[in-house]
C-alpha positions in Angstrom: 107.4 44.2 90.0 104.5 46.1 88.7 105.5 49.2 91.0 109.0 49.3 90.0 107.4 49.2 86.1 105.5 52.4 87.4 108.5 53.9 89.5 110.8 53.5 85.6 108.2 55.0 83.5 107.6 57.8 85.9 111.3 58.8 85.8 111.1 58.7 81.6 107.6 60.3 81.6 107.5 63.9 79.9 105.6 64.7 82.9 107.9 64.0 85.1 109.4 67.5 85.8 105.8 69.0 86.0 105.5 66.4 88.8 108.5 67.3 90.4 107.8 71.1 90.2 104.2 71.3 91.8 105.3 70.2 95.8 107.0 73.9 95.9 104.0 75.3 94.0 101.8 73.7 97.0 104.2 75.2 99.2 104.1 79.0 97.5 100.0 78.6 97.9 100.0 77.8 101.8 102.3 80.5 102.2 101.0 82.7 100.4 97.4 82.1 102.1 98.5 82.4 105.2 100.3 85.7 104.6 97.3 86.5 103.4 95.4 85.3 106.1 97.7 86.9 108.5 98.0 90.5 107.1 101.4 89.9 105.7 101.3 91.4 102.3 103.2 94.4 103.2 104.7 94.8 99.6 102.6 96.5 96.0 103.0 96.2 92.4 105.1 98.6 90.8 107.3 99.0 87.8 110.6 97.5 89.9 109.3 94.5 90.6 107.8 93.5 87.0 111.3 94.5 85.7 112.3 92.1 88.2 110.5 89.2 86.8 111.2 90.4 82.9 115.1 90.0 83.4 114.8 86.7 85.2 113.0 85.7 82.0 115.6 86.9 79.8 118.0 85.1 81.8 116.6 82.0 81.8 116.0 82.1 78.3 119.4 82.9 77.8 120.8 79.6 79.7 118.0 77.6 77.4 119.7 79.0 74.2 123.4 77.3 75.7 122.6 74.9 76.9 120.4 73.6 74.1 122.9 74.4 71.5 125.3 71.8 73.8 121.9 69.3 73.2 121.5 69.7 69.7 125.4 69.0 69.1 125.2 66.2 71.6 122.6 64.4 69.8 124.9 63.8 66.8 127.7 62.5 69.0 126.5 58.4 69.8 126.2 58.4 65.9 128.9 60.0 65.1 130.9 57.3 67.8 128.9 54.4 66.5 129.7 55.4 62.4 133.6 55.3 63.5 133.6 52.2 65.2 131.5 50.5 62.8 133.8 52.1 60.1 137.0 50.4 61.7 134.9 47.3 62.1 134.2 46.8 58.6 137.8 47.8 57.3 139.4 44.9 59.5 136.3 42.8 58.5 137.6 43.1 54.8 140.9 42.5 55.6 139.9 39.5 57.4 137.8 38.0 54.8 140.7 38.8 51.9 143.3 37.1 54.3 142.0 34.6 56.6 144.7 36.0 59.1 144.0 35.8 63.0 145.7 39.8 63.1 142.5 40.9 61.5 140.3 38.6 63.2 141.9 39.9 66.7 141.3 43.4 65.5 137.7 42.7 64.7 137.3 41.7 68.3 139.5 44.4 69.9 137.1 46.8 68.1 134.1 45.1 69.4 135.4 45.0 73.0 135.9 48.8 72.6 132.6 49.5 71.2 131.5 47.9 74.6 133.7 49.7 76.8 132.5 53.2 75.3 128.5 51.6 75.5 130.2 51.0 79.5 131.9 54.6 79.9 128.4 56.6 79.3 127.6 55.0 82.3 130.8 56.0 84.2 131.2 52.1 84.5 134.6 52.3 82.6 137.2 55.2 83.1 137.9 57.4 80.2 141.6 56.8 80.7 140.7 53.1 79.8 138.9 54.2 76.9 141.4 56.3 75.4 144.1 53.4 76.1 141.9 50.6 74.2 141.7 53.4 71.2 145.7 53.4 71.4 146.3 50.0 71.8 144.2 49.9 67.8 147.9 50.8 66.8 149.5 47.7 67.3 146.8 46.0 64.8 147.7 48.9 62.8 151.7 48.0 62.8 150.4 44.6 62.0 148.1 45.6 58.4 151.1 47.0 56.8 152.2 43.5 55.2 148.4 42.2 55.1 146.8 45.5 53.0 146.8 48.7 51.1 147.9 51.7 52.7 145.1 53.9 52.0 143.4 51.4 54.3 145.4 51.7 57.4 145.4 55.6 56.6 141.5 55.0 56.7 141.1 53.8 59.9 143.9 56.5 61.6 141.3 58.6 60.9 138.7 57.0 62.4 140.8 56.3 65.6 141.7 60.1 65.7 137.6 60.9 65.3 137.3 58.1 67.5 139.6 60.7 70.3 137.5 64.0 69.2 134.4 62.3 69.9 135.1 61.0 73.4 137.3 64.4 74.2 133.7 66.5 73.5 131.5 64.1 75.2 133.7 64.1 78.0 134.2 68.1 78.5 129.6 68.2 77.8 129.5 65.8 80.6 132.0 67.7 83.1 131.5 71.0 82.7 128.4 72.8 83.9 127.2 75.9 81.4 127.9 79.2 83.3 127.1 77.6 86.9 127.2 81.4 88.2 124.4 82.0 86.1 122.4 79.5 87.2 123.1 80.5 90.8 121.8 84.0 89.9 118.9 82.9 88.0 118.0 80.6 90.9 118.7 83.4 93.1 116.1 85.9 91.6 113.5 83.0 91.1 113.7 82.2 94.7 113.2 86.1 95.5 110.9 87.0 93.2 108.5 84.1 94.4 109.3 85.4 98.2 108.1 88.7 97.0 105.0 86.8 94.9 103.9 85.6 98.8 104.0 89.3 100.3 102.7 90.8 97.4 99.5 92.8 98.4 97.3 91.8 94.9 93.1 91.7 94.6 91.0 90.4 94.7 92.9 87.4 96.5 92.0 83.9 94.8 92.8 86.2 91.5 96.2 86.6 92.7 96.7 82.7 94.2 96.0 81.7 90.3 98.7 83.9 88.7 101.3 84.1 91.4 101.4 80.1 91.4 101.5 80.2 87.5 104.1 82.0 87.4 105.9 80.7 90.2 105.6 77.0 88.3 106.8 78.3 84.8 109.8 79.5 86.7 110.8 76.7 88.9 110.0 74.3 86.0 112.4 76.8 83.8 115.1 75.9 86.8 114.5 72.3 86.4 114.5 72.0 82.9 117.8 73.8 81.9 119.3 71.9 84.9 117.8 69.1 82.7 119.4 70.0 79.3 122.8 71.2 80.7 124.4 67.0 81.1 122.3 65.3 78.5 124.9 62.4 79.1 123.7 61.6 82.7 122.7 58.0 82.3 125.0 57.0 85.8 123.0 59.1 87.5 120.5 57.2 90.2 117.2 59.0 89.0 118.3 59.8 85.6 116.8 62.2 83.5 114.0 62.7 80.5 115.9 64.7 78.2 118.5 62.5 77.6 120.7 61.0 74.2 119.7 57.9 73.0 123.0 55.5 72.6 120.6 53.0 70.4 123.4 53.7 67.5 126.1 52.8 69.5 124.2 49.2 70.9 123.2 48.6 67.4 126.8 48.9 66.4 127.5 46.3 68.9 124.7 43.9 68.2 126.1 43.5 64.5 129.8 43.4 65.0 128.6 40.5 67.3 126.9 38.6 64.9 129.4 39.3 62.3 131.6 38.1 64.7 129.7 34.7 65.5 128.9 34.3 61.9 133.3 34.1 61.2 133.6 31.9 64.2 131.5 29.3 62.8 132.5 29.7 59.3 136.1 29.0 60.9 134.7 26.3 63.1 133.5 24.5 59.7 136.8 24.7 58.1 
């Protein structure tokens, strides 16, 4: 129990990708001491080769600036999700405690189910499909307020349902789509040459050049990792996981209340 405790918090730590990144930094230093051991280091340092390593920089840092826009925006999303559930929550909540009716009630518990089966689809347990029909089905209850309350109320919670369809639209395209996977390719493509070219580089004195060549190598490959990190922050179905990832803490919170609220109207009925 105690090593799966270990195993979890590894997978969360910040330190986790560092981790991840220093086997191929062990693996650039062996080879790079035996080509030095060897007489291997055929190739010297000239103004190509830095200008090599300078765009590769600017690339990466261009996929960083996407992709981290896409994580800044995608932060927002689980509250903005939880805000418009909770929002049609409370509307059929007031309708319910002004009517007594079991239309609202029913609605209060449809809402609740789909709070859960959004809380289910980050984790590719439900199918988006299913999602999107639960948020149609919210019309029926809709059909159903016209004779219990004001209009301005049902036109209240259209909107929500229609946010409701913009939210899980954009979370679903962030989680699908890869940014520019050609430019990762290339990016991975120069990192992988640059560091073969680090391991034939003729550089002294020697143990000077192990230091820098494997710093550089690990600010690179961690580079790799990191916007490969940032590019689905909505991974949570994946086995491993990943650090930088959204909290959904809005969206259980959103489901802890509507349950209590929920419990507490069951037993107020139950007293009646």
């Amino acid at each position: 129990m105690k090593f799966k405790f270990i195993i979890r918090h590894y997978k969360k730590s910040r330190w986790r990708l560092a981790l991840n990144t220093l086997p191929f930094i062990v693996l650039v230093i062996i080879a790079k001491y035996f080509a030095h051991y060897y007489n291997l280091q055929f190739l010297n340092l000239n103004s190509l080769f830095t200008a090599v390593i300078s765009a590769n920089i600017f690339l990466i840092g261009f996929l960083i600036t996407g992709t981290l826009s896409d994580f800044k925006e995608s932060e927002k999303l689980p509250g903005d999700l939880s805000n418009s559930l909770s929002s049609l929550f409370d509307e059929a909540y007031i309708t319910y405690q002004n009517k007594k009716d079991e239309v609202s009630k029913k609605c209060m518990v449809d809402i609740f189910n789909l709070n859960q089966s959004v809380f289910d689809w980050f984790y590719k347990k439900t199918r988006t499909e299913e999602v999107y029909s639960k948020i149609f089905k919210l019309n029926n209850h809709f059909l159903d307020f016209e004779k219990l309350t004001q209009a301005n109320f049902i036109v209240k919670m259209k909107n929500e349902q229609s946010n409701l369809r913009k939210l899980i639209t954009r979370i679903h395209t962030i989680r699908e789509t890869s940014f520019l996977g050609t430019a990762y390719a290339i990016a991975e493509i120069i990192t992988f040459i640059m560091i073969l070219g680090f391991i034939f580089l003729d550089l002294n004195p020697f143990y000077e050049s192990m230091f820098f060549v494997s710093f550089v190598s690990f600010i690179m490959i961690y580079m790799i990792f990191f916007i490969r990190e940032l590019d689905n922050p909505f991974s949570y179905y994946e086995k491993d996981g990943l650090v930088e990832e959204v909290s959904l803490k809005p969206i259980e919170d959103s489901m802890k209340r509507m349950l209590i609220i929920l419990n507490e109207s069951e037993s107020v009925a139950n007293e009646k």
